[in-house]
C-alpha positions, 0 to 999 in steps of 0.5 A, a space after each residue: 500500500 502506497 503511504 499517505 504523502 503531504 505536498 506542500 512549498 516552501 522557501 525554507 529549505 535549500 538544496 545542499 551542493 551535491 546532495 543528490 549524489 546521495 540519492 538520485 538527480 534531481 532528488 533533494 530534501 537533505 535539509 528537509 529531513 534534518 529539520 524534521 529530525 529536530 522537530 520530532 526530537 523535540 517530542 520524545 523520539 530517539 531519531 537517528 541521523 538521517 539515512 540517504 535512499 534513491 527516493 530522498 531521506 529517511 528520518 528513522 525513529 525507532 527500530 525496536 518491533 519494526 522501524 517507524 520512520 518519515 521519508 522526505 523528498 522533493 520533485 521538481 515543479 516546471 522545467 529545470 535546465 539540464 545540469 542547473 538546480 531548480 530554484 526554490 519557487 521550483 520545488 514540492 516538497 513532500 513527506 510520509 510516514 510508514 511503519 515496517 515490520 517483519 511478516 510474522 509480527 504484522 500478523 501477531 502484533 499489528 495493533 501496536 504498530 498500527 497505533 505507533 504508525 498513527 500517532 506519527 501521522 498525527 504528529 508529522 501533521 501537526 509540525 507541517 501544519 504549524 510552520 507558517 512558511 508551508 504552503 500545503 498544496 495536496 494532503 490525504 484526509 
């Protein structure tokens, strides 16, 4: 099942020299996960550093019955020149949060993960929704 992804633009966020080297071109969000990383932090979660992946940024914040974590990205809105970095007007950034767990756990403890799942949901919501530079511009219901 495809997870749940807010969209949304802002200027807060630059693209770091080379970053998508990291993950693949044209895909940028390195700050955009270290500014989650400090936000969930601040209530309680024990994240790690953030992890590079060919989709974007993975901010990991548990690993105990499965690993909770957000992904973080971006996708370019427009035209960018081959070879330039798009400009901050250009870019959507976007967030979800997942939970994994092993096939034998999903069938006899999916309850918890469920409830850890949600409760990130709702969290990651509200920290979106509480910076006044985010414009939302698609959200689940």
């Amino acid at each position: 099942m495809e997870p749940e992804r807010t969209f949304f633009k802002t200027d807060m966020f630059d693209i770091e020299e080379g970053e998508d080297s990291e993950t693949n071109p044209e895909i940028y969000g390195k700050q955009f996960a270290s500014w989650i990383k400090l936000k969930l932090s601040n209530l309680g979660y024990e994240v790690e550093d953030i992890i590079p992946e060919d989709w974007g940024w993975c901010v990991m914040c548990e690993r105990n019955d499965g690993m909770l974590w957000v992904g973080c990205a971006s996708y370019i809105d427009g035209e960018v020149e081959k070879g330039h970095q798009p400009g901050k007007e250009d870019i959507v950034w976007h967030c979800f949060a997942t939970f994994e767990q092993s096939f034998l756990k999903r069938i006899f403890s999916n309850r918890e993960g469920k409830t850890k799942l949600e409760k990130l949901k709702s969290e990651l919501k509200a920290i979106l929704h509480e910076e006044e530079s985010f414009q939302i511009v698609n959200e689940p219901e």
